[in-house]
C-alpha positions as MATLAB code, in Angstrom:
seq = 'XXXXXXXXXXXXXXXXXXXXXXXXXXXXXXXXXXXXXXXXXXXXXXXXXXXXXXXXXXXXXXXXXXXXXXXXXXXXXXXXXX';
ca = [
      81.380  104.549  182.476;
      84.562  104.499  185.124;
      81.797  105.855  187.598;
      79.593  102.991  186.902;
      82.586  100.663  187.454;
      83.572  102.075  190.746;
      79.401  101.943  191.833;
      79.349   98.102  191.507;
      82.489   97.672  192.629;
      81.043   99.072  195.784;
      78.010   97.502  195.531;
      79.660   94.186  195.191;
      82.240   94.711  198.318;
      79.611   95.768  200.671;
      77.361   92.508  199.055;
      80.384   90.504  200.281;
      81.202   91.522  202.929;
      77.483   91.640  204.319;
      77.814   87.733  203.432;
      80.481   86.776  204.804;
      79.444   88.986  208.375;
      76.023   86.143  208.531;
      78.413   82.689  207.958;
      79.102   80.890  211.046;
      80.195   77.823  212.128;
      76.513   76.125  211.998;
      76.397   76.527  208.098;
      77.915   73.345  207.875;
      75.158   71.151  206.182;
      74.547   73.991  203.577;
      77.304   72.989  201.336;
      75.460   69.487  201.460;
      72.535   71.018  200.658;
      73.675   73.529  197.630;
      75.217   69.772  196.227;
      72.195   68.623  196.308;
      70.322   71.239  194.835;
      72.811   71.579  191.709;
      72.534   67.781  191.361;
      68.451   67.961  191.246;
      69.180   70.868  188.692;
      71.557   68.434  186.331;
      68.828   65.718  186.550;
      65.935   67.994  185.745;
      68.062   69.694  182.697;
      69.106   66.184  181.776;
      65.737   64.696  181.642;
      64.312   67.508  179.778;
      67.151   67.069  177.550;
      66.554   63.198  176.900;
      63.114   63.989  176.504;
      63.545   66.426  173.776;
      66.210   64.307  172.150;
      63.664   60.986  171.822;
      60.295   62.421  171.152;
      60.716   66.070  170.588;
      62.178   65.485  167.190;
      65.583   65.996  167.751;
      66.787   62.897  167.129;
      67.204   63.947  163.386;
      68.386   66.915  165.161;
      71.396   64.902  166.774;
      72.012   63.001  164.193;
      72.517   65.862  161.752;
      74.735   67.651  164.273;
      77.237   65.055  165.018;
      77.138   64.027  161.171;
      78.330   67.974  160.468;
      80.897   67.701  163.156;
      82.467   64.414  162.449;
      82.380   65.459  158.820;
      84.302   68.286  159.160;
      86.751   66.943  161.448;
      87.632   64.042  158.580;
      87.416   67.245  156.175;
      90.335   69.125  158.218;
      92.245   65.918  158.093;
      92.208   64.841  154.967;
      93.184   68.531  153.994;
      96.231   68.639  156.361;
      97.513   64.957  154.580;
     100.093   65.885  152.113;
];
């Protein structure tokens, strides 16, 4: 197992350090770009998510869910009331 460890350990410093050898000053749009990327990723998962939520059935789905929660958030309270 410790030699396993020690392996990616290796594995990842080399990784790293073959990374950071290839940035250079003209990377500078690619932060831009990675934003932009994980912001088309958000909209896509949200979508998907709405889309489930209205006409996938899971309305009942959400409404059972936060029923459960709030309901046992009033249970803990009224339990810690003296």
């Amino acid at each position: 197992m410790k030699y396993l460890y020690i392996s990616s350990a290796r594995i990842l410093q080399r990784l790293r350090s073959a990374i950071s050898a290839h940035t250079n000053a003209h990377d500078s749009g690619q932060a831009t770009t990675e934003y932009a990327l994980v912001l088309l990723g958000a909209a896509i998962i949200a979508l998907l998510v709405v889309a489930w939520a209205t006409d996938g059935g899971g309305a009942g789905r959400i409404g059972e869910l936060f029923d459960s929660v709030i309901g046992n958030i009033l249970g803990r309270a009224d339990a810690v009331q003296p």
